[in-house]
N, C-alpha and C positions, 0 to 999 in steps of 0.2 A: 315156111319161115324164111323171110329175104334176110341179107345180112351185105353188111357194106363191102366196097372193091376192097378194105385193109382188111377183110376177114377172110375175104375169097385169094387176097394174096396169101396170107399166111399160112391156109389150107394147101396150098399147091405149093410154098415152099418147105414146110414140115413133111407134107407127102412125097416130093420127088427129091431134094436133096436132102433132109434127114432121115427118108426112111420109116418115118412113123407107120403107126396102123392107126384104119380108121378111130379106133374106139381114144387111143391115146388125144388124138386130136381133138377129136371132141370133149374128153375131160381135160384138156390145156385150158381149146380158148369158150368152154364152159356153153359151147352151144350139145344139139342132139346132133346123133352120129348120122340120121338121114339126110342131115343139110349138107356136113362131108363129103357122102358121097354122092349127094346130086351134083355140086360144085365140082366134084372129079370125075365124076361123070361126063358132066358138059364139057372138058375139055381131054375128052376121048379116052379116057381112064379105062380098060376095059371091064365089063361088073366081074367078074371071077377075082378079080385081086382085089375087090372091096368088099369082101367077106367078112361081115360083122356078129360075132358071137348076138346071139339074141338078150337081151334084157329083159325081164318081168314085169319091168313099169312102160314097156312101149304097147302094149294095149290099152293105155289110161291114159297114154299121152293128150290125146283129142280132149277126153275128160278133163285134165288137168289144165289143159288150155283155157277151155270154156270157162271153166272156174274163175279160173283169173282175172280174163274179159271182164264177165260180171260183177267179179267181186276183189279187186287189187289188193287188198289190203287183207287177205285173207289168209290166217296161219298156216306155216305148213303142218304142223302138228294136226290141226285142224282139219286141215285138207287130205291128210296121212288118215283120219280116221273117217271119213268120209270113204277113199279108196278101199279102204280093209274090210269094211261092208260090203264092197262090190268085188272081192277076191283077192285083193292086193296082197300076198305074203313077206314080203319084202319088212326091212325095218324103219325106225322113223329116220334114222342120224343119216344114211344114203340119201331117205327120200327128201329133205330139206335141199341137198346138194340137187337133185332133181328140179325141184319144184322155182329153186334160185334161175337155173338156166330160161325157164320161162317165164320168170315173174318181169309183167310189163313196168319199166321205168321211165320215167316223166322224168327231165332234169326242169327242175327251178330255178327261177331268175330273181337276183335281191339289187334291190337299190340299194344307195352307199346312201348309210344312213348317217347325217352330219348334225351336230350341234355346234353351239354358240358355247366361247369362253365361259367358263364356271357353271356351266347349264349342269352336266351331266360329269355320274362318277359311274362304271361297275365293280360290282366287289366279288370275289367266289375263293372258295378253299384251294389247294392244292395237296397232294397227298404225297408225301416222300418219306417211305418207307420208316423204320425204327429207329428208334435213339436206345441204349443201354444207358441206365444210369445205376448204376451198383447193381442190384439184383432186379430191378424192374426194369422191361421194357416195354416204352412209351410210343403211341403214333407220334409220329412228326408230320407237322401239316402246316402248311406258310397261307397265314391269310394276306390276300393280294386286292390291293383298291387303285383303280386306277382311274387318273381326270382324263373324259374321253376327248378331251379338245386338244391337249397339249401331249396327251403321252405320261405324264407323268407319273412313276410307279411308286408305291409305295410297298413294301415286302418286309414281314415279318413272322417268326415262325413262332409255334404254341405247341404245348403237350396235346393233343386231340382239338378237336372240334366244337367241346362243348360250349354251352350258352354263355360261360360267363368270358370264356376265350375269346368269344365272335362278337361280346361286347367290349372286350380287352383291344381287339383290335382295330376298331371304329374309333376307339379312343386315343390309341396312340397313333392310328394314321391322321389324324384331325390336328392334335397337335405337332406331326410330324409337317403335312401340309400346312398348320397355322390357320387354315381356314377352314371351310367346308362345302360341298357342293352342294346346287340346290336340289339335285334327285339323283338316288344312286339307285342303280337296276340291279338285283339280284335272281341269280336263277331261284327255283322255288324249294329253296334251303329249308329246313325244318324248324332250324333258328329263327329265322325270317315269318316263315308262313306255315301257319298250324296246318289249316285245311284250307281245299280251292276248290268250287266248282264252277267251271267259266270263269264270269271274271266277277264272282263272287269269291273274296281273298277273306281270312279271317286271320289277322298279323297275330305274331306273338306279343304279349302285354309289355313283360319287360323292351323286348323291341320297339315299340311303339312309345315308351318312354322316354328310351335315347330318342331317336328320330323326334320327339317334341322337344327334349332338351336343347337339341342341336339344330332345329326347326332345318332338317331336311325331309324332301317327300321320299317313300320307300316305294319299291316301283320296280313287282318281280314280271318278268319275260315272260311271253305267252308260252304254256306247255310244248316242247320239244323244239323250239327256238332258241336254241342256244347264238344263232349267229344273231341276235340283236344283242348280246352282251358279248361280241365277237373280239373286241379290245382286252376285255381279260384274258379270252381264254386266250389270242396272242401272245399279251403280256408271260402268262403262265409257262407257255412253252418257250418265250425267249429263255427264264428265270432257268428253265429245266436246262437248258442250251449255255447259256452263257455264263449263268450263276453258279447251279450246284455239281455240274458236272465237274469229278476230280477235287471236289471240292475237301479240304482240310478246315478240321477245327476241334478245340479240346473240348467245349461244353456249349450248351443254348444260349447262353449270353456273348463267347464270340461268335458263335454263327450270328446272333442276330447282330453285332455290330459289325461283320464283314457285310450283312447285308445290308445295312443300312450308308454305309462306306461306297456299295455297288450302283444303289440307288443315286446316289450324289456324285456318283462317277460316270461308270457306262453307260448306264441306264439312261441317265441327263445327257449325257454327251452324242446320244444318236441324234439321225434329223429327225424333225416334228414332218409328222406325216401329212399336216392340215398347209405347211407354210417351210419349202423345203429351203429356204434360206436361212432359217435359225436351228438350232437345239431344241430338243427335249426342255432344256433346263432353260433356257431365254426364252422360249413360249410359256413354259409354266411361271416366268417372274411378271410374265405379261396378264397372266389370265388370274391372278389373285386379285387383281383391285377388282374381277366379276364375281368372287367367289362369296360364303359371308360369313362371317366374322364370329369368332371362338366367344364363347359365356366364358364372363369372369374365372370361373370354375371346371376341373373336368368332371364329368358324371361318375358319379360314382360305384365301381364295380369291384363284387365280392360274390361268394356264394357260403351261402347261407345253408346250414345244413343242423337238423334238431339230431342227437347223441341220445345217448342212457348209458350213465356212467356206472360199472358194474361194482365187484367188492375191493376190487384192486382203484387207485388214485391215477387212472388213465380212460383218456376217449378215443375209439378207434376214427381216424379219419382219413379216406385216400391212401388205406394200405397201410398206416404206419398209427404207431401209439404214442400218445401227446399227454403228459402229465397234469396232472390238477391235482388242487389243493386236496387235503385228506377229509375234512371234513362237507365236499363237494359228493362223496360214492353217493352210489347207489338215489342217483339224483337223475332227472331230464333237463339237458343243457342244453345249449346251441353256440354251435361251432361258425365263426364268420372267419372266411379268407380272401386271400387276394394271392398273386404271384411270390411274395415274398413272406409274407407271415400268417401264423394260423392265430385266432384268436378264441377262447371257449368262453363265454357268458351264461350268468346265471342269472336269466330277467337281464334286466339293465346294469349288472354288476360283472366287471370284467376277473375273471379269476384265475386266467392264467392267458401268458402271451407267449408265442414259438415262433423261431425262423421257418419256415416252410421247409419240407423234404421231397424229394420226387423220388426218394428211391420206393421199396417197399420192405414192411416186415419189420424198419425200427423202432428203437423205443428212443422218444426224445424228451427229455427229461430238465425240469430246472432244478439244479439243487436245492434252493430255499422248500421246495415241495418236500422232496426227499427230507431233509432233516430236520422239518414240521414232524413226518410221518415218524421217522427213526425215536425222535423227544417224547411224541404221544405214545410210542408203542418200543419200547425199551426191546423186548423181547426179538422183537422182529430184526435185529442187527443181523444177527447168525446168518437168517434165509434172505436179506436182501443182501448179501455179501456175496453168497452165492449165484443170488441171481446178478449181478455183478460182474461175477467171475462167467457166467454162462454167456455172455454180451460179448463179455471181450477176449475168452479165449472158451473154445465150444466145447475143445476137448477135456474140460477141466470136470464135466457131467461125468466123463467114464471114470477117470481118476478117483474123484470121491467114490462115485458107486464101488469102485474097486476096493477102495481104502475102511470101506463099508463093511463089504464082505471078507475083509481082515481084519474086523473089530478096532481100528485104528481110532483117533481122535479126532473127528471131521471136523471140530470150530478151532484147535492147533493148526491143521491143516490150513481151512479154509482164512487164517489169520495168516499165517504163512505165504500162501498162493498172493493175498491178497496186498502183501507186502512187499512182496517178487515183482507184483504189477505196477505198484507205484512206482520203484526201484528205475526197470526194466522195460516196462510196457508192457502194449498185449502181441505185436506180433513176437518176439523174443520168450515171453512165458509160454504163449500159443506152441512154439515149435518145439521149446525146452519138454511139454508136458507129452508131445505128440513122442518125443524120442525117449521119456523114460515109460510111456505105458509100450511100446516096440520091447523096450528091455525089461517089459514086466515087476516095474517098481510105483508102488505105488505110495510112498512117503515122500516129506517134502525135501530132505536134505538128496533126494536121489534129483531132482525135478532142478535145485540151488545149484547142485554142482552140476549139471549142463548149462544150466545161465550163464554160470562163471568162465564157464571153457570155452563155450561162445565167442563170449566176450573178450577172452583171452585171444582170440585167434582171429579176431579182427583188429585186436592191436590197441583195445579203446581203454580207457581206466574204470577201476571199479567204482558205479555213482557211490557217494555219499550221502546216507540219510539224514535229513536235517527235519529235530524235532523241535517244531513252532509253538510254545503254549499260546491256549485257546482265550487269549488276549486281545482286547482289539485293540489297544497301546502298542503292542509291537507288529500284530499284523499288519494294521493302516500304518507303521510307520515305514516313513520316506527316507533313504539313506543316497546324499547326493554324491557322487562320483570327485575325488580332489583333480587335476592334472599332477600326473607324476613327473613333468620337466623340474616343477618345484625343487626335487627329490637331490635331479640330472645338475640343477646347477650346485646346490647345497657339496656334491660331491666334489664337482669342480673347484667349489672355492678350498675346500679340505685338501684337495691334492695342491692347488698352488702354493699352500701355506706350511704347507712338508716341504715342498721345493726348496 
């Protein structure tokens, strides 16, 4: 095995002024230990100090060689169980590190591959770690599109990867660009591309919909070509570099507007790698009049998912429970969403609408549902009071059980608690209930008078209950505010006229 004048220096300066042994050397700069000591050799090394512990895989070596001639591309797993047939004892995880030292490499050569204004976009995921949102956590992953002529980036982040996100972000990078590119290259996404063989591609249907909507061609890289979509993954590692690094933010809607802020900032403000006398952001205002032109309309993206609504007036979707009408149970619905609200349809009949949740494990509830349910089923007050009280302070489950097994008055109670919470709230009840089951009290006046003490010792006044009858004449009514200067001068003119 030859090896270049930088390897036979390095050999002779590890060897005479650091002191190494051969074997070190040889696992440094990752060649075999008999090339070491031939190269120390030749410059008069004498052999008694190049005593090299013997190895188990240097009988195979010639073996292992040949292999690779023949066969380049050839596992070492593979080539590990080939050896082990012929004696090798040795394990596989060493022998890769072996087999690496000799595996012949070919460097490749790539031409810089150029397009024309509005020609070409690529698009790909990126993956940055979790997001918390209450009790669930979410992948964070920023879908990234960039126009390969001008540079220009488009960055915006989504809970995971799924289909209707990858369509989420096609759409708002289009209207963020205003226009569209006429073929965007995609590595071979799943979203994208069901199955390939060659260059036999079989697209995803929904995918191919956009892509006719927006009359761009889709257009994934040849298998293990990632440098023909070499602008993303650039792009990608600026964003990791320049963007999220250190980065601060309260929730996914600033993050996505610091990033879209970055976009229009740094991002634009670099030079254009095609035409280094302008920007990012003056090549991109150059290359729309190539690009082509948005439909009236954005495409429309939701996901669609069919339910089986059980005996209880809720449909479990994405971790959280969404209320519906009561006379909806034990039905087959379909649930349509989008980033902001969930929607349940029965057929063609919409029957309940919700703001979206990302967290997990809530129950999101519209009142008009609830006191449908309550009117049709009188009885049912007591246990949805409790279930109630279970939501909003958790520890109120021991309490009753407690109050349970002291034959107490659980719907006093449970009327009680549930008055405490109006009053109060739930973190204030929550901590009231946690310190009288500590002090082993399971009634309500024990649970009231920590409220009160509380509250005392933050200084705040006791709320006032204010009882509304169930009127719609005085609930809708509207009571306008006077200005009290009115009051300020009325007094004024009173005190001059004592004067």
């Amino acid at each position: 095995m030859t090896v270049s004048k930088e390897i036979e220096a390095a050999i002779a300066r590890l060897f005479h002024a650091e002191n190494w042994p051969v074997s070190t050397i040889a696992n440094q700069l990752q060649i075999h230990h008999s090339v070491v000591k031939r190269v120390l050799q030749q410059e008069g090394v004498p052999t008694e100090k190049l005593v090299v512990r013997p190895s188990m895989s240097d009988p195979f070596i010639p073996f292992i060689q040949e292999q690779l001639e023949k066969f380049p591309s050839l596992t070492a797993t593979r080539l590990h169980e080939m050896v082990k047939s012929r004696g090798y004892q040795g394990g596989v995880d060493h022998f890769r590190d072996i087999v690496a030292r000799y595996r012949p490499h070919k460097a490749e050569a790539f031409l810089p591959l150029r397009t024309l204004p509005g020609e070409q976009g690529q698009v790909d995921w990126a993956h940055f770690s979790k997001i918390k949102i209450g009790k669930a956590e979410r992948r964070l992953l920023a879908f990234v599109m960039v126009l390969s002529w001008s540079r220009q980036i488009f960055l915006r982040f989504y809970l995971g990867d799924a289909m209707p996100n990858f369509l989420h972000g096609h759409v708002d990078a289009f209207n963020w660009f205003e226009h569209v590119p006429r073929t965007l290259l995609y590595d071979n996404l799943k979203s994208a591309v069901i199955e390939r063989h060659g260059d036999a591609i079989r697209f995803n249907e929904t995918f191919l919909q956009l892509a006719k909507y927006y009359r761009f061609e889709p257009k994934p890289v040849n298998v293990a070509r990632g440098n023909e979509k070499g602008r993303v993954e650039r792009a990608i590692s600026f964003i990791r570099k320049s963007f999220f690094a250190a980065r601060e933010y309260t929730d996914l809607d600033d993050l996505n507007c610091q990033a879209l802020q970055w976009c229009e900032g740094t991002a634009a403000d670099r030079r254009c790698r095609e035409d280094r006398s302008m920007t990012v952001g003056q090549a991109f205002q150059l290359e729309k009049s190539n690009l082509l032109a948005l439909p009236g309309n954005p495409f429309p993206v939701y996901e669609k998912q069919t339910v089986r609504a059980g005996k209880l007036p809720y449909v479990r979707f994405d971790c959280n429970d969404y209320s519906i009408s009561h006379d909806c149970v034990r039905k087959t619905l379909s649930v349509i969403a989008d980033l902001k609200t969930v929607k349940v349809m029965d057929g063609l009949k919409e029957v309940a609408c919700h703001q979206r949740y990302w967290d997990k494990g809530c129950q999101i509830e519209d009142p008009a549902h609830i006191d449908a349910l309550k009117e049709a089923k009188k009885e049912a007050k007591q246990h949805r009071g409790m279930d109630r009280l279970h939501h909003a302070a958790p520890s109120s489950g021991k309490l009753l059980c407690l109050a349970a097994e002291r034959g107490l008055n659980l719907g006093g109670l449970t009327t009680g608690l549930l008055n405490l919470l109006d009053l109060y709230g739930a973190a204030e009840l929550e901590a009231a209930i946690v310190e009288a089951l500590a002090a082993d009290a399971a009634h309500l006046p024990a649970v009231k008078q920590v409220v009160q003490r509380r509250r005392r010792e933050q200084s705040l006044p006791e709320p006032v209950a204010i009882d509304v009858p169930d009127d719609p004449r005085i609930k809708n009514l509207v009571v306008v505010p006077h200005d009290l200067k009115v009051y300020d001068s009325l007094h004024r003119e009173e005190v001059a006229t004592n004067d």
